[in-house]
C-alpha positions as CSV (number, residue, x, y, z in Angstrom):
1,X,27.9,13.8,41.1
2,X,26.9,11.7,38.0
3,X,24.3,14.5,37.0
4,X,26.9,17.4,37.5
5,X,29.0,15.3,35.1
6,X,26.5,14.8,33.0
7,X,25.6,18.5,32.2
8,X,29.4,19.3,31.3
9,X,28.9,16.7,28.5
10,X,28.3,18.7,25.2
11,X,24.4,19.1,23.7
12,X,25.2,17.5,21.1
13,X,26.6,14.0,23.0
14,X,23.6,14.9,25.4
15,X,20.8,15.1,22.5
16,X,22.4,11.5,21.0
17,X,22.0,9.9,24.1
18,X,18.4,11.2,24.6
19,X,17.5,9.8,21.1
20,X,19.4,6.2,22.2
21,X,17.5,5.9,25.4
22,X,14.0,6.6,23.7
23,X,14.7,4.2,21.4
24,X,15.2,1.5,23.7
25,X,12.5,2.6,25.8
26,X,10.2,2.2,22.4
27,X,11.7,-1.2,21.7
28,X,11.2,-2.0,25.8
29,X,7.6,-1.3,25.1
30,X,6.7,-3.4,22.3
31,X,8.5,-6.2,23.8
32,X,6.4,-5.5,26.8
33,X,3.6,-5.5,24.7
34,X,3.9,-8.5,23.0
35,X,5.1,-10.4,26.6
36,X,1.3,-9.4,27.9
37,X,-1.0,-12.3,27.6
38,X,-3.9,-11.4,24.6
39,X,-7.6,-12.3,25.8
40,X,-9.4,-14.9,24.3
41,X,-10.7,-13.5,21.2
42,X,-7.6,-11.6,19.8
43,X,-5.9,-14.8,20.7
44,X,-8.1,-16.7,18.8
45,X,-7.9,-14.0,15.5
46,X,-4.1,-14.7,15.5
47,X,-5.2,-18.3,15.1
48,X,-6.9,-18.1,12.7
49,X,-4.6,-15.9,10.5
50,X,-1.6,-18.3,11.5
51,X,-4.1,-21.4,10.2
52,X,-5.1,-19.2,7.2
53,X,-1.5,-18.5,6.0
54,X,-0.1,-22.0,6.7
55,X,-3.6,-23.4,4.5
56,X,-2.6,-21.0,2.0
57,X,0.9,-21.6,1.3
58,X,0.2,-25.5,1.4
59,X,-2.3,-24.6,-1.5
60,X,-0.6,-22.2,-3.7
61,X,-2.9,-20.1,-3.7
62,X,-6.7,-18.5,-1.8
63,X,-8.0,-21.5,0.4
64,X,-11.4,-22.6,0.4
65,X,-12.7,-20.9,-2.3
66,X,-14.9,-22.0,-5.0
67,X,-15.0,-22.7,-9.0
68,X,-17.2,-19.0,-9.3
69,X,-14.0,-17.3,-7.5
70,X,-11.6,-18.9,-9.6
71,X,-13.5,-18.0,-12.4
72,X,-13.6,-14.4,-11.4
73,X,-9.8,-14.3,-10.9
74,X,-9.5,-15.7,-14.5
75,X,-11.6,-13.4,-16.2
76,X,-9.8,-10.7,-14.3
77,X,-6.4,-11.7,-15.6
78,X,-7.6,-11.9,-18.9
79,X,-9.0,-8.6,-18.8
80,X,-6.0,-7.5,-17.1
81,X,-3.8,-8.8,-19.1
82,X,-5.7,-7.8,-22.8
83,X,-5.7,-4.0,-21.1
84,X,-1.8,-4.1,-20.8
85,X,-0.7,-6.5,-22.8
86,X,0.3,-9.6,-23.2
87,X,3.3,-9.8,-20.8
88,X,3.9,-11.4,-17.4
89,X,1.4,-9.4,-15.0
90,X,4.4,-10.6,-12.3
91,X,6.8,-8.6,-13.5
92,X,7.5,-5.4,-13.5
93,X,7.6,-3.8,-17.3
94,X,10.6,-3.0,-19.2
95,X,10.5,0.5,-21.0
96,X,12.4,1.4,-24.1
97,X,12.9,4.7,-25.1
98,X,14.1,5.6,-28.3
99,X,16.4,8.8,-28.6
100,X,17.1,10.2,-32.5
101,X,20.7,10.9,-33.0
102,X,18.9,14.5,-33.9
103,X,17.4,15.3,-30.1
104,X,20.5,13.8,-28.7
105,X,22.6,16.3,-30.3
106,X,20.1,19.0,-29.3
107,X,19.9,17.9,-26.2
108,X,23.4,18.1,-25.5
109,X,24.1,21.7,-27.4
110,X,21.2,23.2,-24.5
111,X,22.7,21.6,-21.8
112,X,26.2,23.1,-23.1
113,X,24.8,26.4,-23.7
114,X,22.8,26.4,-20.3
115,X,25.7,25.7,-18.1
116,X,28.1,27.5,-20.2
């Protein structure tokens, strides 16, 4: 009876509820997944990582490295930073364009001329 029912529902209401219920069956099986005990060594990998990331945001920065890495890193930034400029390598840069009254204008005459 529910299946006769369901075939006089419109494809398109049938085709949403198809895309709903594979949804949820993708969501049930990560769930799942994540539910299932790991074995020893992945365990101990997500240890490790989850040790790692606490380490490094104690520190500020890369954990257990030495003065030649942090000398590296240095020199990078300055070469870096002589290469494009002297801004904040953080940040994103700002462009400015300048636009002559002159190209404006012809600019705007094309576009007039183009759509008119």
């Amino acid at each position: 009876m529910v299946l006769r029912q369901l075939l006089r529902v419109p494809a398109l209401l049938r085709a949403a509820v198809a895309v709903q219920l594979r949804r949820n069956v993708g969501l049930s099986a990560v769930a799942f997944n994540r539910a299932k005990e790991l074995d020893p060594v992945q365990k101990m990998f997500l240890d490790k990582i989850r040790e790692y990331n606490t380490k490094s945001k104690q520190a500020g920065g890369p954990v257990d490295v030495g003065p030649e890495f942090q000398k590296d890193m240095n020199e990078s930034l300055a070469r870096l930073q002589k290469m494009y400029g002297e801004g904040d390598l953080t940040k994103f840069p700002e462009f400015k364009f300048e636009v002559k009254e002159e190209e404006s204008e012809q600019l705007r005459e094309h576009l007039a001329a183009s759509h008119g």
